[in-house]
C-alpha positions in Angstrom: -79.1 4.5 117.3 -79.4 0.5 116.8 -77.0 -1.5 117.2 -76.1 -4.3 114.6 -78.0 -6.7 115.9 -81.4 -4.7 116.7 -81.0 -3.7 113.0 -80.1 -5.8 110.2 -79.8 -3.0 107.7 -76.8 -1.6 110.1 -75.2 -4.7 108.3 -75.7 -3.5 104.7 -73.7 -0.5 103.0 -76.4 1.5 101.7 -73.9 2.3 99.0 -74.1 -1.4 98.4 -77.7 -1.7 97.1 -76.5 0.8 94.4 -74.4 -1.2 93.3 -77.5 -3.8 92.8 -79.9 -0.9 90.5 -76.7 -0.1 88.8 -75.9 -3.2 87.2 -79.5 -3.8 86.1 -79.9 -0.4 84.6 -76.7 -0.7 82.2 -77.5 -4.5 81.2 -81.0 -2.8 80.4 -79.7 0.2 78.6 -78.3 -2.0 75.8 -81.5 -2.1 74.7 -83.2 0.9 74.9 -85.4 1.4 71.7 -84.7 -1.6 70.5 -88.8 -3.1 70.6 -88.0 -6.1 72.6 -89.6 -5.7 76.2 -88.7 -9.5 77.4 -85.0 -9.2 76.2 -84.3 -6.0 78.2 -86.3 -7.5 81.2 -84.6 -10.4 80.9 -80.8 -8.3 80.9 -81.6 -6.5 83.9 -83.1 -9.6 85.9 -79.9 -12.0 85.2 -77.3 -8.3 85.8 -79.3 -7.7 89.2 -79.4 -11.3 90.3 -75.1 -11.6 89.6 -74.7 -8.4 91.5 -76.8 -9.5 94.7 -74.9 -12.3 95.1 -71.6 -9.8 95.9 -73.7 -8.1 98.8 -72.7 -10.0 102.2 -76.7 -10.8 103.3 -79.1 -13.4 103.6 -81.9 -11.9 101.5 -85.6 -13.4 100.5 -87.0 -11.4 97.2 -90.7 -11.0 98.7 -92.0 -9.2 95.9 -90.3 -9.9 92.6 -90.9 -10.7 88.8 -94.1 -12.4 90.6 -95.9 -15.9 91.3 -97.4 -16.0 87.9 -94.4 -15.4 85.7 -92.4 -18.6 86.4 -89.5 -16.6 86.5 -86.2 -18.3 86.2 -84.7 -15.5 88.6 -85.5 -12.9 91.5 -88.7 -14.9 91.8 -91.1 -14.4 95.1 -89.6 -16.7 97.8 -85.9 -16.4 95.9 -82.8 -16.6 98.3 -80.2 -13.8 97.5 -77.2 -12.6 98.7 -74.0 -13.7 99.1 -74.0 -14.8 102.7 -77.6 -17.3 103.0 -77.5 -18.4 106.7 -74.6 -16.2 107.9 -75.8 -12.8 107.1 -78.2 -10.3 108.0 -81.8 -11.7 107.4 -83.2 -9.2 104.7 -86.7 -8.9 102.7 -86.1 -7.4 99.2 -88.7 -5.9 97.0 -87.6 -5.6 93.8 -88.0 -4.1 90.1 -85.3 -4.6 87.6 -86.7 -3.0 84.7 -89.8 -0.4 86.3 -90.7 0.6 82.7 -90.4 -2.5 80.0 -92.6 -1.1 77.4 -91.1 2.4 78.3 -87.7 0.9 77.3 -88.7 -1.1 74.5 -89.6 2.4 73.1 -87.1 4.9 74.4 -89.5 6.6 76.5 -88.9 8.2 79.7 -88.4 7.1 83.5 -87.4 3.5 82.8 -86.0 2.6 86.3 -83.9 -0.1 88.1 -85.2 -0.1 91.6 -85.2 -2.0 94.8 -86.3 -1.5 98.6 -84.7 -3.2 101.2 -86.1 -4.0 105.0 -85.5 -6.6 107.9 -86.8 -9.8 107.4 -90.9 -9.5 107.9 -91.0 -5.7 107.3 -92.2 -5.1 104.0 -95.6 -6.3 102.8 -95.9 -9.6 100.5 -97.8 -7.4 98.2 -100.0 -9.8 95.1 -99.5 -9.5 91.8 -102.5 -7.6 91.3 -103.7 -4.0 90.8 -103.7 -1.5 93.6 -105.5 2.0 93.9 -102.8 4.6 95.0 -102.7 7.8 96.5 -99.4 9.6 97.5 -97.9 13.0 98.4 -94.7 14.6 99.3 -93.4 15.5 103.1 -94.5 18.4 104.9 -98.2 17.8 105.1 -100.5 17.1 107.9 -100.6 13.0 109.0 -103.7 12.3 107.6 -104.0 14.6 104.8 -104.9 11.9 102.4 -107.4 9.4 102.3 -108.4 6.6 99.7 -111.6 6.1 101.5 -112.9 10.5 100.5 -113.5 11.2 96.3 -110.2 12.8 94.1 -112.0 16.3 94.9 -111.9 15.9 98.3 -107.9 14.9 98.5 -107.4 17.9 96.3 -108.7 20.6 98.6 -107.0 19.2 101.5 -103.8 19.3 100.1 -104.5 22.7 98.3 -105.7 24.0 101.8 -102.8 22.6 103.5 -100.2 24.2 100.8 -102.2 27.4 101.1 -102.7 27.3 97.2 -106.7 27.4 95.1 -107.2 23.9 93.9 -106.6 24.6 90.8 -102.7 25.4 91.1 -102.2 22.0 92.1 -100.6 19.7 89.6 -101.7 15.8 89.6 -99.3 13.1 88.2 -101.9 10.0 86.8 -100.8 7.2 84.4 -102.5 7.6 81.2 -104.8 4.8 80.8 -108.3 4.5 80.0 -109.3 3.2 83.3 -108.7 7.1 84.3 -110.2 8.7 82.2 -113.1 9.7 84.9 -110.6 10.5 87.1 -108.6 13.0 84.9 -112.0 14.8 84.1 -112.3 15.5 87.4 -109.2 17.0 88.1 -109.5 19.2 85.2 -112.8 19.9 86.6 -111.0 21.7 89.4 -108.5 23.7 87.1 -105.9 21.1 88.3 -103.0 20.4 86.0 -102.9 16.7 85.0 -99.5 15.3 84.3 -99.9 12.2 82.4 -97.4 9.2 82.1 -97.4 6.2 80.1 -95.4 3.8 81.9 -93.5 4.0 85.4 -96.0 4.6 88.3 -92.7 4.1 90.9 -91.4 7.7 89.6 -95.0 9.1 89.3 -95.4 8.4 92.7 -91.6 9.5 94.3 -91.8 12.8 91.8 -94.0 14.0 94.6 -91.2 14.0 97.0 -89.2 16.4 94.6 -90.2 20.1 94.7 -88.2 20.1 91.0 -91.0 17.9 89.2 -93.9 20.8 90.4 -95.5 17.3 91.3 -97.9 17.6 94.3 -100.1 14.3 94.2 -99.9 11.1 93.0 -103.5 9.8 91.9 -104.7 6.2 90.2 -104.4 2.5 89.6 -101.0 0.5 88.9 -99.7 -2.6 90.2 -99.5 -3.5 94.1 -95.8 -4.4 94.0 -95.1 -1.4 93.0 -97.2 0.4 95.3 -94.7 -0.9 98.2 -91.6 -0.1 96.3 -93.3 3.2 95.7 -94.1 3.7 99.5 -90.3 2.6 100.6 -89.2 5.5 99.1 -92.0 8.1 101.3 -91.1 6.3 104.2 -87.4 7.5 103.3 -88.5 11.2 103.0 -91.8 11.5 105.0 -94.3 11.4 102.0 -97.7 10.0 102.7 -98.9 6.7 100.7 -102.9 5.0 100.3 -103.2 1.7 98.7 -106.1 -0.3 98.1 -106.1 -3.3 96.2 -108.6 -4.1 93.4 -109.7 -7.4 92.3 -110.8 -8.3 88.4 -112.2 -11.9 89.5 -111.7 -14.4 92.3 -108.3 -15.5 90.9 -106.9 -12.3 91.8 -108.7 -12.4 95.3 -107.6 -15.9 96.0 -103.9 -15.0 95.1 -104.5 -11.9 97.7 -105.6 -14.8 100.2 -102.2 -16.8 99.9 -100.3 -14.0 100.6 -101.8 -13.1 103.5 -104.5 -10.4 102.7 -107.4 -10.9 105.4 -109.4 -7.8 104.5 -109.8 -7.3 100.9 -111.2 -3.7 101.3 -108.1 -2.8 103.4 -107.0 0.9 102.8 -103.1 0.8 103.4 -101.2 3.5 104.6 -97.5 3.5 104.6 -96.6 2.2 107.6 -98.6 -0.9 106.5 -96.7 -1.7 103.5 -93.2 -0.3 104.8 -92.8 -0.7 109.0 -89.5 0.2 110.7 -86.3 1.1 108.8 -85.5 0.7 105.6 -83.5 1.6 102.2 -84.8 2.5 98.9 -82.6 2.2 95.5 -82.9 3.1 91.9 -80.7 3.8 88.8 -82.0 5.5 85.6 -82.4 3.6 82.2 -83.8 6.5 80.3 -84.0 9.7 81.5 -87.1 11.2 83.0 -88.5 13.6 85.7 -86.3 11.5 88.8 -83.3 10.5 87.2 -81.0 10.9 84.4 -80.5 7.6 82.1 -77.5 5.5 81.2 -75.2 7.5 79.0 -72.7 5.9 76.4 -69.5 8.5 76.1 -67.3 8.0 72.5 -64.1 5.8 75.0 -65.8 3.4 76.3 -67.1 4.5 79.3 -71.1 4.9 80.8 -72.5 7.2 83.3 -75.5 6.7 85.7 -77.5 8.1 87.9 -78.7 7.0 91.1 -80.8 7.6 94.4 -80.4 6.0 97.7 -82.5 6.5 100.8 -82.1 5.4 104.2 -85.4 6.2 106.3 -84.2 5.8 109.9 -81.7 8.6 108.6 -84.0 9.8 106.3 -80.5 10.6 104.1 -81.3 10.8 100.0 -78.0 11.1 98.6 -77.8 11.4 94.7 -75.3 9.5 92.9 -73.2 9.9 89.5 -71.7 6.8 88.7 -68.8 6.4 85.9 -68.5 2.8 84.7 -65.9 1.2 82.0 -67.4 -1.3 79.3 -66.3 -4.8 79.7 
């Protein structure tokens, strides 16, 4: 077991972080359906930046609303926490509203998430696209590889689970860029689930035999890709990410963060190294978690999930909150 000071997560109450998703998914939830993407980005940006300031740490937000945005909060490079100098020395990845448009329209799987590591542990991912691959615990290291087609990934896994290739069922955000890619799962007989929004829950669903989820196929955003693989690292689920360039922009933003090879196949362990903790709080309910609920007095409920991987604990949390 590490001691405090070989670990600086032994300093943080895991309990705490939930705390952090908690306050960003109510602020959020105020306005679910209500068309406005920025204003309930905006709520659970300013709600999660107040309540990191309670946590005793000396955090740096290394993948946040992004360089591009000019974000007046939880920017890349941000200092957080309540302690700056004094405490432990985290990296925070973060996500205060995984699901803006999803929100904006009452859909599902709107999440508040975060991932938390010691300081240098968690890739400074780009703001740009990333080619993802993902499933659950229990499979043979190596199972899945970026760098073999779709077809090929299925029949390993469907070998592996001991199932035809066809009972598998594929989680893919529905986008246009896919299309080729969900003709050729259905080539197979696979099932195809499709999301709009949300490729953090498409990607953890794998983890819960609940969903029926067994892969996690196609292209989303790289930041998300490492909040994504926080969570596997928690449970033992496998992760590939590539990223994908649109023009030399993207490729020289790749270059100020620190990306070398731009043909670089990740695996977990690359994006993720050593401990860490993994956070989120539904804003709408989905496949992972249960939404923010008003009840007639006053009060709201929530729903949580933390996960510690050098425990590898996942405890799921009810929360009961009082208006203010």
């Amino acid at each position: 077991m590490n001691s405090p000071a070989d670990n600086p997560l032994d300093r943080i109450l895991v309990l705490e972080m939930v705390r952090v998703t908690e306050a960003a998914a109510i602020a959020a939830s105020k306005l679910i359906g209500r068309g406005d993407e920025k204003a309930a980005d905006a709520a659970a940006v300013e709600a999660m930046r107040r309540a990191f300031d309670t946590l005793e740490m000396d955090g740096t937000v290394v993948i946040g609303e992004g360089e591009r945005d000019e974000a007046p909060m939880l920017f890349i490079g941000e200092k957080v926490g309540g302690a700056p100098g004094k405490g432990p020395k985290i990296d925070i990845a973060l996500d205060p509203l995984e699901g803006t448009t999803i929100t904006a329209k009452a859909g599902p799987n709107a999440l508040a998430v975060l991932a938390a590591a010691a300081e240098g542990n968690l890739l400074h991912a780009p703001d740009v696209y990333m080619e993802k691959l993902a499933v659950g615990p229990g499979y043979p290291e190596g199972i899945i590889d970026l760098a073999k087609t779709p077809t090929e990934n299925v029949r390993a896994v469907a070998e592996a689970k001991g199932v035809a290739p066809g009972d598998l069922i594929i989680c893919v955000l529905d986008r246009p860029r896919h299309s080729a890619l969900i003709a050729e799962l259905r080539e197979l007989g696979c099932g195809v689930v499709l999301i709009g929004d949300g490729d953090v829950a498409g990607v953890i669903a794998t983890t819960d035999p609940d969903t029926t989820i067994d892969m996690y196929m196609g292209t989303g955003g790289a930041p998300e890709g490492v909040l994504a693989a926080a969570a596997l690292t928690c449970v033992g689920g496998q992760f590939n990410g590539r990223l994908v360039f649109r023009n030399e922009d993207e490729k020289a933003r790749a270059r100020k963060w620190g990306v070398e090879d731009l043909d670089k196949i990740y695996k977990r362990e690359d994006l993720v190294k050593g401990d860490c903790i993994f956070a989120a709080t539904g804003v709408t309910s989905g496949s992972l978690l249960d939404g923010v609920k008003y009840l007639r007095d006053g009060r709201m409920t929530t729903e949580s999930v933390v996960m510690r991987a050098s425990s590898r604990t996942v405890r799921w949390i009810k929360g009961e909150h009082q208006a203010k």
